[in-house]
N, C-alpha and C positions, 0 to 999 in steps of 0.2 A: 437655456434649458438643455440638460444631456441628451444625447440619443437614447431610446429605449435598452440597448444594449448594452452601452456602457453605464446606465441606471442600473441593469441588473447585478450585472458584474460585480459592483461597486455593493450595489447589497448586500452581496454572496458572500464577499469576503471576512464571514465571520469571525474566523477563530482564530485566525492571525492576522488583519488588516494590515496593509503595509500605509496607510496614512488616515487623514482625516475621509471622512465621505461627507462631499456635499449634498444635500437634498435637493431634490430636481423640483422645477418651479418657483415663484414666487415664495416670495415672501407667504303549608302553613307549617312550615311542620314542627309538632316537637311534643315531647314527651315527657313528663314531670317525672321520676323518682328520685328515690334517694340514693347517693355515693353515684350519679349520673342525669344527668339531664340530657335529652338528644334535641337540637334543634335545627333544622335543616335551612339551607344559607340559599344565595345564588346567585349567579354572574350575567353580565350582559355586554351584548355586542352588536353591532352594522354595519351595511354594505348599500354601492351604488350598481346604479344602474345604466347603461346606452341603449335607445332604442331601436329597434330593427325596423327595417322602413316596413309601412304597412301591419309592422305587429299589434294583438289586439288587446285591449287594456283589463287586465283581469281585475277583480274583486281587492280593494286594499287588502292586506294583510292587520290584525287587529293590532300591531304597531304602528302600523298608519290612523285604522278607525279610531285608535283611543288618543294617537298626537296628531296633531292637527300640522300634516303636509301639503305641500302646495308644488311640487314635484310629481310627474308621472311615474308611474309603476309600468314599467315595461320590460320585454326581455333584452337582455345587453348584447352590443355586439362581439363578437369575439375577435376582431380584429379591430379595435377600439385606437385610436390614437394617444399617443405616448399619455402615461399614466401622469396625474399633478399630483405626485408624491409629499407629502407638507409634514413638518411635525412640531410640535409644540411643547413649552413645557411650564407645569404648573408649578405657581412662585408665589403663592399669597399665604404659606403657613408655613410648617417647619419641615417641611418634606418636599426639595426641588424632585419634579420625578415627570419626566419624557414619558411624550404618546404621540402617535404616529398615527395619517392617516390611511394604513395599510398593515392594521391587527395586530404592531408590537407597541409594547413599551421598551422603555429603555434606551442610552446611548448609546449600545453599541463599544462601552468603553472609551467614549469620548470620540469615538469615530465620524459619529452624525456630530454637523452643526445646526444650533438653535440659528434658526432663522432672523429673531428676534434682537441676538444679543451679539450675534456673528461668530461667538465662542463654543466650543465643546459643549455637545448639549448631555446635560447628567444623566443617569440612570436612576438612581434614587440617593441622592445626596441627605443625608440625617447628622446632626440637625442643618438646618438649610445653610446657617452660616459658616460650615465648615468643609472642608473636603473630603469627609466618608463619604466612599463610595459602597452601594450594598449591590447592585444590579449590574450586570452585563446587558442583559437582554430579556426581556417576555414576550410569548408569541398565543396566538388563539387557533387553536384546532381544530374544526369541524367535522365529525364522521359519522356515518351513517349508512343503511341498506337501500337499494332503489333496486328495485326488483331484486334478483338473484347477485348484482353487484356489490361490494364493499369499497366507499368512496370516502376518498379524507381529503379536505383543503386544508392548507397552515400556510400562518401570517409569517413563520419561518420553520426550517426545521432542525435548523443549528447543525445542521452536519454539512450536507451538498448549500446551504443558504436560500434553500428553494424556496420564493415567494409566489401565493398560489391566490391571495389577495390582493386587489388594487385599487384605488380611487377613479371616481367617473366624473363626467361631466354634469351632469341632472344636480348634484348639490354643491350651489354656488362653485362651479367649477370646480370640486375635486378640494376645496380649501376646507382648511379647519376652521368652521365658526367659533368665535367668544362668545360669553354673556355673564353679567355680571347681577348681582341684586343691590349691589350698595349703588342707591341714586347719583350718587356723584361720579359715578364711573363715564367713560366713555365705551363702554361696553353696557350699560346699562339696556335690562329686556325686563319686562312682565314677566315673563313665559321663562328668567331664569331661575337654577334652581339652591346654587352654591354663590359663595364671592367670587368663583370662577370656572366656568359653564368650559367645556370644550368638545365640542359636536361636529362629528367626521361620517363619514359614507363611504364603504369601499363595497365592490364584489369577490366572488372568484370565478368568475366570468369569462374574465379574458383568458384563451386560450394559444394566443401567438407567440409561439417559442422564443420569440426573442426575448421574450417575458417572463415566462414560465417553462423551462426544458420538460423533456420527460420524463416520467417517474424515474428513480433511480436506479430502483429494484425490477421494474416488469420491461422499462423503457417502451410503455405506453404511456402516449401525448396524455396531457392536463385534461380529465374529466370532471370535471365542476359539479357540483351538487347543486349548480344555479343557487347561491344565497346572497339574500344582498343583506348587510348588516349598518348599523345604524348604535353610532358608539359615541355615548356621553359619559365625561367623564367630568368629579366635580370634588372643588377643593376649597373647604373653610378654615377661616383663621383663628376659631375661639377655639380655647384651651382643651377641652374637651374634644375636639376633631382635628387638631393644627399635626397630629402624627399621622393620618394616614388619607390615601386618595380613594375615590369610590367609583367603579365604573361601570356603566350600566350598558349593558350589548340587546340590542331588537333584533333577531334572527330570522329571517324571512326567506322562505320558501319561495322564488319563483319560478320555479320549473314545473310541470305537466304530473309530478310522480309524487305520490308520496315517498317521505324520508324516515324511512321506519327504524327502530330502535337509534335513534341519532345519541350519542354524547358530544358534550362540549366540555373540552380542555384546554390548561392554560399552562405551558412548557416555560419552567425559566433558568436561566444560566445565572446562578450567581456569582458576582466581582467580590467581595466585601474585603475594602481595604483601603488605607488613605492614600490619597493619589499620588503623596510623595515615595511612597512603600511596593511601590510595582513585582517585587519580590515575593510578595506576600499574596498575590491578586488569584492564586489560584489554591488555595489550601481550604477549603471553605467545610464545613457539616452542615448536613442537612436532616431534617427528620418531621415528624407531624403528630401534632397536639390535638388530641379530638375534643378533650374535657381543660376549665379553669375551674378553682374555686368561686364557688358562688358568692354574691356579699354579700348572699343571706345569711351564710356560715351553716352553723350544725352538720355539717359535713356534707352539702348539698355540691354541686358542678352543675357547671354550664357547659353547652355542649362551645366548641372550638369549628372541630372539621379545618383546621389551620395547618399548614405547610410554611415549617421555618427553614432560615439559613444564617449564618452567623461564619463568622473566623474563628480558626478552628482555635485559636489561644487569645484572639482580643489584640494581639502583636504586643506585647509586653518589651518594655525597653531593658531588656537584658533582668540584672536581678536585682536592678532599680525600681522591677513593678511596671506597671504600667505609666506614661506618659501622653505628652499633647497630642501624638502621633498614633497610640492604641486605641483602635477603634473596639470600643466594649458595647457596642449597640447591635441586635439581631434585628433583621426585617422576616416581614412574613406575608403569605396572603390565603383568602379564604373566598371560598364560593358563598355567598349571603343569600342571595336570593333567587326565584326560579318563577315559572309560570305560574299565573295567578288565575286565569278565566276558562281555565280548560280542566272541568273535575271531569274524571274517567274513573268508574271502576276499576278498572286495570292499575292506575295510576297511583289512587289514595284510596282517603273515605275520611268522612265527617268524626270527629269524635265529643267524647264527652264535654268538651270546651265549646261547643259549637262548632270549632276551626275543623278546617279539610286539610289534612294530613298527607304529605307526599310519602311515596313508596320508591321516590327515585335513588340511587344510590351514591357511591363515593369510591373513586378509585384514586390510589395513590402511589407514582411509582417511580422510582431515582434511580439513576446507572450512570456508568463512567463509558467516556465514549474511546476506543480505538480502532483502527486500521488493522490490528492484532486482535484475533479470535480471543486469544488465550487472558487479553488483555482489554475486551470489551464487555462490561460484565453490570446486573444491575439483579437484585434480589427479585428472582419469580417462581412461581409455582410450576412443578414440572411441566404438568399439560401444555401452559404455556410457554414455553422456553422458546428460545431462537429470535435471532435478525439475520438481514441481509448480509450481514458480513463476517458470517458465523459465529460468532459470539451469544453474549445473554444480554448486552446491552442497549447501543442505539437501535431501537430501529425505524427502521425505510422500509420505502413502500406503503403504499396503503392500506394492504392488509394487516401486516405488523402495525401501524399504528396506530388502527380500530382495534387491535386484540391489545392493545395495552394498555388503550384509553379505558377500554370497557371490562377489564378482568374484574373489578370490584375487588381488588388486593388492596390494600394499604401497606407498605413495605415498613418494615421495621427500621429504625433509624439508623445513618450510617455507620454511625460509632461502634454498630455491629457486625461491620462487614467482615470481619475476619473470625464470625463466631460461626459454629456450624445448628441451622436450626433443620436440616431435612429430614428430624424425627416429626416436625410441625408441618411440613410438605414441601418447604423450602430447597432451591438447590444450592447444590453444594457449593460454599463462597470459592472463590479463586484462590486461597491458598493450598489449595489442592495443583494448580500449578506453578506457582509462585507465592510463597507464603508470604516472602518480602510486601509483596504488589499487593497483599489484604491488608498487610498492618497497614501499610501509607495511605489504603484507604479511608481506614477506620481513623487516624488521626487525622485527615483533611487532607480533602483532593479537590482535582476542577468534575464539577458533578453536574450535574441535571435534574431538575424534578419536572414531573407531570400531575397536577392536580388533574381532576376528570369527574365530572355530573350528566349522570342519564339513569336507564333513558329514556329517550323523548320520540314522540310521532310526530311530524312536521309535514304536516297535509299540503299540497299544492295551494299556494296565495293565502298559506297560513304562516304565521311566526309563535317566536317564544322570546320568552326574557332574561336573561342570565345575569347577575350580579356578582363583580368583584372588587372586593376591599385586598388594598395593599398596605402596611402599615409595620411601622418601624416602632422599636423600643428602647431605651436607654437602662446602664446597668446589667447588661445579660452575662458580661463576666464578671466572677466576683475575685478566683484567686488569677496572680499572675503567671503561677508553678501551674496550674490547672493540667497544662499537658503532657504534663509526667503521667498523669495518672493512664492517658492510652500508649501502647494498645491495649491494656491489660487489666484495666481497671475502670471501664466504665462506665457502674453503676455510684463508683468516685466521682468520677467526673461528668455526668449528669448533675451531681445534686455541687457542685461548682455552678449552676446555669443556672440564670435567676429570669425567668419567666413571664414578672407580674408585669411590667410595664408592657412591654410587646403585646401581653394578652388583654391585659385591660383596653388598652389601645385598637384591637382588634375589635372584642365586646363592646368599646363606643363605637366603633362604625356597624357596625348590627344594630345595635341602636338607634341610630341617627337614619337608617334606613328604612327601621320597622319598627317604629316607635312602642315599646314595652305598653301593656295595658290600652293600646289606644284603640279602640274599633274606626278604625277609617275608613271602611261600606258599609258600616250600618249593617250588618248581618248578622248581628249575637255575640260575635268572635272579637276578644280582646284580648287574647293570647295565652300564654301561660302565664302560672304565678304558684309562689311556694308560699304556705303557711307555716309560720313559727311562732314562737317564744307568746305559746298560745296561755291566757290567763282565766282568772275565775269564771265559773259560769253566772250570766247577769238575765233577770229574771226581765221574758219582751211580752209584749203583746201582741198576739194577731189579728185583734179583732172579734177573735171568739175566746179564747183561750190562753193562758196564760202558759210561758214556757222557759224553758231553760238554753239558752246559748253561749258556746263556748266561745271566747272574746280573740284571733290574733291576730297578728301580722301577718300584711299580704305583700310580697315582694315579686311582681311582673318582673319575668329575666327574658320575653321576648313578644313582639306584636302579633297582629294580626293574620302575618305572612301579607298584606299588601302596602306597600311600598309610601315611605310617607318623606324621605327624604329631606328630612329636619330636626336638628335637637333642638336640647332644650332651651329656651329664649331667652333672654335677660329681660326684666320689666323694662317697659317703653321709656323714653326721657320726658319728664315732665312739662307740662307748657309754664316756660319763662314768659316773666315781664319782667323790664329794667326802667326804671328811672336813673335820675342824678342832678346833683347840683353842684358846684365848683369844688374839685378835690375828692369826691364822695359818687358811691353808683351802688346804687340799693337791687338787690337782687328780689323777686318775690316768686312763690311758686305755691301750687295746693298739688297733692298727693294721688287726684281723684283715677288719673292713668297711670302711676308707678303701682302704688298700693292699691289695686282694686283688680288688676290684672290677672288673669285667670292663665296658670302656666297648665296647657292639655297636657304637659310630658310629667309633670308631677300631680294633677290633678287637683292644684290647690292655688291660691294665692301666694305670690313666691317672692315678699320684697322683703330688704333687710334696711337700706341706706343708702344716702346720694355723695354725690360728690361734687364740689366746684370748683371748675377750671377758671385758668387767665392765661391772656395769650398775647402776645402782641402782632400776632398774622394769622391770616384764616384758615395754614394750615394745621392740623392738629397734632402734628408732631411739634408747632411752637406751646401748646399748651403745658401751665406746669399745675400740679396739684394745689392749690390753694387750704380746702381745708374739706373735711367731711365729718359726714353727720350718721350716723346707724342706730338703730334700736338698743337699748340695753335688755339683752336676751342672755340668754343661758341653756345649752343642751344640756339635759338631764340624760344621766350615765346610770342603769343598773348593775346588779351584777348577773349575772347567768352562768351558771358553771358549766354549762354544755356548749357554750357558746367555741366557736375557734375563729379566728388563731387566738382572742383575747376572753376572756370571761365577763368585760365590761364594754356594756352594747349602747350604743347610743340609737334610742328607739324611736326616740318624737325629733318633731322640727325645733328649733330653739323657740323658747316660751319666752316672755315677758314678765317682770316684776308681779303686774297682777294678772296676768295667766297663771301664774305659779302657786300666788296668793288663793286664789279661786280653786287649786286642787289641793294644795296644802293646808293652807290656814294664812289667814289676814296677819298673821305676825309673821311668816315664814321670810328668811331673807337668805336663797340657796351662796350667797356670798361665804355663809357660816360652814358651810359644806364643799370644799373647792378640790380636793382628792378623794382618794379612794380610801385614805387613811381617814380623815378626818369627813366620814361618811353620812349619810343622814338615813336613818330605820324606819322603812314605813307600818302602817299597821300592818301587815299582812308580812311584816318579817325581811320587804325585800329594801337590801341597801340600794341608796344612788349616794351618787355627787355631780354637782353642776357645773361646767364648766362655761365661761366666756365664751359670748359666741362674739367674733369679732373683736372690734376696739372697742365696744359699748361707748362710742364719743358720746352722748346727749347733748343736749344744752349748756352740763358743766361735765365735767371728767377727770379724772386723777391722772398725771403722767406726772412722772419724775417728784414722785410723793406732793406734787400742787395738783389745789383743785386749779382746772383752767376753763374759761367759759369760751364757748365753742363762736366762733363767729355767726355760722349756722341755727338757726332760733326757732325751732319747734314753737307757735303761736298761739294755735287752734285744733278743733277739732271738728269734723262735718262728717255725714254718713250717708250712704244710698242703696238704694234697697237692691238685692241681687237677684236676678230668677234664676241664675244658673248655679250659686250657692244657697239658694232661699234662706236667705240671710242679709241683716243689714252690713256691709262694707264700712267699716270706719277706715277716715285717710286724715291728714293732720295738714294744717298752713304752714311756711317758712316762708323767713327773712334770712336776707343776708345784708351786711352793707360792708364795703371795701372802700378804705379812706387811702390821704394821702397818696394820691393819686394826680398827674399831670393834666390841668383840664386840654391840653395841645394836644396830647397822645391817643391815637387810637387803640383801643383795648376790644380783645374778642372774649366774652365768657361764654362759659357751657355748663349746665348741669345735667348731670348723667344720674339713674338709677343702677345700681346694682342689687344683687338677688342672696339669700340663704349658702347659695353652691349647693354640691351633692359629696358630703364627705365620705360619705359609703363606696359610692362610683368614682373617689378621689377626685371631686372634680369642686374646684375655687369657686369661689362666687364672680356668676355674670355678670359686666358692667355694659349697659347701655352704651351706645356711640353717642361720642361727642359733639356730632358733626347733625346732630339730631335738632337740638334748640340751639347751637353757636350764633349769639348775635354781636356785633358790634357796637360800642359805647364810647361815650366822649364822660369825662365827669367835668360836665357842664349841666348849665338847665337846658332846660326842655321849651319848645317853641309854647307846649300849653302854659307851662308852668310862666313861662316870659309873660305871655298875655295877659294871663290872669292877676298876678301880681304886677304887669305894667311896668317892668326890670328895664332898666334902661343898658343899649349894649357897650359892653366894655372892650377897651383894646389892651392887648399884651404883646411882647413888652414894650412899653414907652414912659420912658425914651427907649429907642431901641440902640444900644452901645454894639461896635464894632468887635468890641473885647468882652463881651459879655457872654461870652461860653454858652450859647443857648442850646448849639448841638447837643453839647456833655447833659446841657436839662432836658433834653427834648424836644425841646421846641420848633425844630428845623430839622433840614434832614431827613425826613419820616418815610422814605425807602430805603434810607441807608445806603447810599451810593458814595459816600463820601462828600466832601466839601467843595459845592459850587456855586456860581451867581446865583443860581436860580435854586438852590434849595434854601434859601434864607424865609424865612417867616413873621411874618406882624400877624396875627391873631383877629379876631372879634368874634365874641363870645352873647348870647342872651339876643341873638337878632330870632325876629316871628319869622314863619316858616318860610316866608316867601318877603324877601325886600332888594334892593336896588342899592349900591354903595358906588359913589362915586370920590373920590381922593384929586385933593386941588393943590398947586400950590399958591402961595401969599400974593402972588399977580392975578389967582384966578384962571388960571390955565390947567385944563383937564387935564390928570396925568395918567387915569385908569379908571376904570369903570367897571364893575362887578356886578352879576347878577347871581344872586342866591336864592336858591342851591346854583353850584358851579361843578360839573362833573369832576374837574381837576382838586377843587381848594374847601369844596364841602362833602365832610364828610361824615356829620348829623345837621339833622332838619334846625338847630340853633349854631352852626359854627360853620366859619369858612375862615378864609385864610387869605393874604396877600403876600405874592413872591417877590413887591419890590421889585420890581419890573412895570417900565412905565409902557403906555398903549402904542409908545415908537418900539420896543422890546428892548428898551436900554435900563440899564439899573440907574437907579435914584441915586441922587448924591444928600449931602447930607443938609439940614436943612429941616423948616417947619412946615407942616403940612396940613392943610382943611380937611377932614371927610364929611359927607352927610350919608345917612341912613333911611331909606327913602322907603315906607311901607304902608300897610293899611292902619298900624296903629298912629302913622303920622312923619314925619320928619323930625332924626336928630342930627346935631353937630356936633363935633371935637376937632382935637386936632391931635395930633403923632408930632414927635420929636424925632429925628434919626441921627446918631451923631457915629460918623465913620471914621 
């Protein structure tokens, strides 16, 4: 472990690190209109604690009351012993991306090593399998008033490298906890929340200069705001969430005062650039997206509140275009979510949705940093102007940077730095003394952002919640010339910047955090929702009176505002049964848990088809697709001329042959209808046409102009009654059977469900884990099926030849190790579950003795196996050989040939 000292040191060395840095230690709100939607986000974070001898144990803070700790809350010491600095990095999706137990993200530029891997730990590598780099560094800001003071801690501050955060001892020594929810994990927890959980505890507590120097600007020692914070961070690998990480901060108060007007900010340096391109690592733009298109269309947005960065051209390979080496992906991040159990008038109020509305605000602010007045510069409002080192950009100190955090500016994006807006209140940009030094900014420089949410009162042994999504996008450059067009052009080069991926990407973790439509306390409040492509009025009843309602679509673009930490699910994997008899393995399954599944994130039943694997190992990367089965459905397509970007809206979930039948006509066959050309007129004037949903496999299916019959056999049909759709549930029976097959070889199948997907929110259809029903199969009989039919057991091969190539069939060998004494195989196949085999030779002399089942040589309740190895542990020579079969249905005899 480093000394504290040179821990710091080594921190600090931000902006130009001269090497690698080892890590010390082991191993609710929102607003419906139209051309805007506003929905308010938020971020989250935590801290540890030391206790002071005799100090006394206050009141949890309601991030304790509502997560269940088993840690003291006390106050920390401030001459704490050397910090257990740790950091980790999340690897289970398409976004590798570093977190620290001491309020940054980020590697540091490859500075920090992963603990784990002993290599460079990334910053936010996109996609994971490659070497873009988007991040340097992100750090978490706390500011706030305590009495007549103004008091800031940060997890860094990217200039001096001041760490004003650290890890304690109280949670699991200062280590970053895992946890997982796939049961096969070794990280597996109940209580996780993602495929991979990462739970850390720092303060800013410690005040021992070896640690923390003093301010830079007042050169008063490190005054803490006493918080101790509590940081989950969590990363899924379905499609839908595999772009971006979500991380939730518990803010807790433990000091004596309240923290009045506090915001929390999240500062980040971005790198964006492939790591063979180091040239390139500091040109970056940055700028912020408050609105996306909505996929409700009609010209609706969703609100953003997102802070992007990107390279400034993509690196294009000369006027080749771009190549392997251009990294055309922008990363972004956004405040999601905020506190949820603390309504204040001051704060919000209730509206017309039920939901409580926050009044908190949004500040957003970018500057270039220098040593040179003339040459440290960042877009602010005069009142606000100034840092420590006379400039407009960095600043230090704690009171610059609560006046920064909290302006509630949103700076206009860089690509405007050389434009003059101080008719709008803005100051005047830097080419007033260096014209040169604005265009370079405007085309991409090494920059700075500060996202910032507040603010907040943060009562003594009270906390708050803050939520932040980080998330990368693919496609954000489109031309490779793009950067001709600055300095001078652009609103050119703007609309070169392709946006959808990054933001969609964004909008599913909003999603995933605050499930659209879902009332998750039960309080009235299911969030917002836009009505469109509203139809005839249809005559209802109330009971008393008869009336008129207008018929539309409702499209939830955001939840409840309380925190649900889950998309949407793939239907469950159906319960397998396998028989089998020599060559042959019958698959069977019923429907009643794929198809009868209730998805809360759609609000409906959500299954389309299954699938079945084979495998020869129980891991599931040996599985290969075998064959599948889906509905034959069809999305019906109207037209809507108000619609954007397309006029042809696909409205319903995919129907069924007689679904369709049932609104159309018992003759209707939407096959006859399959564009937009060759369209179908309904009464009421309006065209569709149907489109495939899926491969429509059934039972038979057309490929390659053959009907083919699906292995897969739709059998049956069964129903059960629903309370939660009050409705009966129809689910159908399947068959599978897979022939020609080794009865030697172990075989693993799996059948999976997968779901509709969400083509609106561009998202594929979910498929269920494999790793759910994977069971194990021999295609031999079954110990019942032996008894019942009274099957007498068989030996394979015999005679057993020398030269008989049985590896090349199987038969031997069944870990694959290559060719030895002892992987050689003789067979017996159709023994009852439990018998006794003894192997003699022609004098009568015991050579081996088997009992079945045998942990090594059985491997179904009717099969085991002989290595040919006799009970001295010598191989057999060649020669005739007795066994008997010794069980409850009786005693048999044979005998084995072996010719070597």
């Amino acid at each position: 472990m480093f000394a504290g000292q040179q821990c710091l040191k080594l921190i600090s060395q931000i902006l130009k690190p001269a090497g690698k840095i080892p890590v010390c230690g082991k191993q609710k709100a929102g607003l419906r209109m139209k051309g805007g939607i506003s929905v308010m986000l938020l971020t989250t974070a935590m801290l540890w604690l030391v206790p002071l001898p005799g100090s006394a144990q206050p009141e949890d803070p309601p991030f304790l009351r509502h997560k269940t700790s088993s840690f003291p809350l006390t106050r920390p010491d401030a001459d704490a012993a050397t910090p257990f600095t740790v950091l980790r990095t999340h690897d289970v999706n398409n976004l590798l991306f570093t977190i620290t137990n001491w309020g940054t993200i980020g590697g540091m530029g490859g500075d920090l090593v992963d603990p784990m891997t002993g290599l460079s730990a990334p910053g936010a590598y996109f996609p994971a399998s490659t070497n873009f780099e988007h991040l340097y560094l992100g750090a978490l800001w706390v500011g706030g008033l305590i009495g007549s003071d103004t008091v800031v801690s940060t997890a860094h501050d990217m200039y001096y490298g001041l760490t004003e955060f650290y890890p304690g001892e109280y949670f699991s020594g200062g280590r970053v906890i895992e946890r997982s929810i796939r049961s096969n994990s070794a990280f597996y927890s109940p209580e996780a929340v993602s495929e991979q959980d990462f739970i850390a505890e720092y303060a800013d507590t410690l005040t021992a200069q070896a640690y923390v120097p003093a301010d830079q600007w007042s050169w008063r020692p490190h005054k803490p705001l006493n918080l101790r914070v509590r940081q989950e961070s969590f990363a899924w690998p379905y499609q839908y969430a595999e772009d971006f990480i979500i991380i939730r901060y518990w803010i807790a108060n433990m000091g004596e005062s309240t923290i009045r007007e506090a915001w929390v900010g999240f500062q980040v340096q971005p790198q964006v650039h492939h790591l063979n391109l180091t040239e390139s690592m500091w040109d970056d733009q940055i700028g912020y997206r408050d609105t996306m298109a909505s996929i409700a269309g009609y010209g609706f947005s969703d609100t953003l509140q997102m802070v992007w960065f990107a390279d400034n051209d993509g690196d294009p390979a000369g006027r080749s275009g771009f190549d392997g080496q251009s990294i055309r992906s922008a990363a972004g991040f956004s405040i999601i979510g905020e506190p949820q159990w603390v309504y204040h008038s001051d704060w919000g109020y209730w509206d017309d949705y039920h939901c409580w509305r926050w009044r908190a605000g949004r500040s957003f602010n970018w500057w270039v940093s220098s040593s040179n007045a003339a040459y440290d510069w960042g877009p602010q409002h005069e009142p606000r102007k100034g840092s420590w080192i006379g400039g407009m950009g960095e600043p230090l100190g704690d009171r610059h940077k609560y006046r920064r955090m909290s302006n509630g500016e949103i700076d206009y994006d860089q690509v405007w730095a050389n434009t003059d807006f101080s008719s709008q209140g803005w100051i005047t940009p830097p080419y007033s003394a260096d014209e040169y030094f604005a265009n370079n900014i405007s085309r991409g420089y090494a920059t700075r952002g500060l996202l910032s949410a507040g603010p907040y009162d943060i009562e003594a042994g009270d906390s708050i919640e803050i939520v932040l999504a980080f998330a990368c996008g693919d496609g954000f450059h489109l031309s490779a010339d793009n950067i001709r067009n600055l300095p001078r052009r652009q609103t050119e080069y703007l609309k070169n910047l392709d946006f959808t991926d990054l933001s969609r990407n964004m909008q599913w973790a909003r999603w995933v955090y605050d499930n659209p439509g879902i009332d998750t306390d039960e309080d009235g409040c299911r969030g917002y929702f836009l009505t469109s492509r509203c139809r005839d009025t249809t005559l209802y009843w109330d009971g008393w009176y008869p009336y008129d309602a207008e018929i539309c679509d409702t499209v939830f673009y955001s939840g409840d505002g309380v925190p649900d930490l889950k998309g949407p699910p793939p239907p469950p994997s159906p319960e397998l049964i396998i028989t089998s008899e020599p060559g042959k393995i019958h698959l069977e399954w019923d429907g009643r848990l794929s198809e009868t599944f209730y998805d809360g994130f759609s609000r409906r039943p959500d299954f389309e088809g299954y699938n079945v694997y084979l495998g020869l190992g129980h891991n599931p990367n040996s599985l290969a697709l075998m064959s599948s089965w889906d509905r034959v459905n069809f999305e019906p397509y109207h037209y809507d001329r108000y619609a954007f970007p397309s006029p042809w809206v696909s409205s319903e979930r995919p129907m069924t042959l007689d679904e369709l039948a049932a609104v159309y006509g018992a003759d209707f066959d939407p096959r006859n209808y399959p564009d937009p050309v060759s369209c179908y007129y309904a009464d009421d004037g309006t065209r569709y046409y149907f489109k495939p949903h899926g491969g429509n496999r059934g039972n038979a299916y057309e490929e390659g102009g053959r009907i083919l019959t699906n292995p897969i056999q739709y059998i049956r049909t069964d129903s059960l009654w629903s309370g939660q759709t009050q409705s009966y549930l129809y689910f159908g029976h399947y068959q599978c059977t897979i022939d020609d097959l080794l009865p030697s070889q172990s075989y693993y199948f799996a059948v999976t469900a997968f779901d509709h997907g969400f083509p609106e929110g561009g998202l594929s259809p979910l498929e269920s884990s494999p790793q759910t029903n994977m069971q194990l199969a021999y295609a031999s009989y079954s110990p019942n099926y032996v008894q019942e039919k009274k099957l007498r057991v068989s030996v394979y091969p015999n005679p057993y030849r020398i030269d008989g190539k049985y590896r090349e069939m199987g038969y031997e060998d069944p870990n694959h190790v290559g060719f030895k004494e002892r992987t050689r195989r003789i067979h017996f196949v159709n023994l009852p579950e439990r018998a006794t085999i003894k192997i003699f030779s022609l004098d009568g002399d015991l050579i081996r003795e088997i009992h079945h089942p045998d942990d090594r040589f059985s491997d179904t309740p009717s099969h085991t196996a002989w290595d040919m190895i006799t009970r001295n542990t010598q191989a057999v020579v060649s020669g005739i050989y007795l066994y008997t079969v010794e069980s409850d249905q009786g005693t048999q005899v044979g005998k084995i040939v072996i010719i070597k």
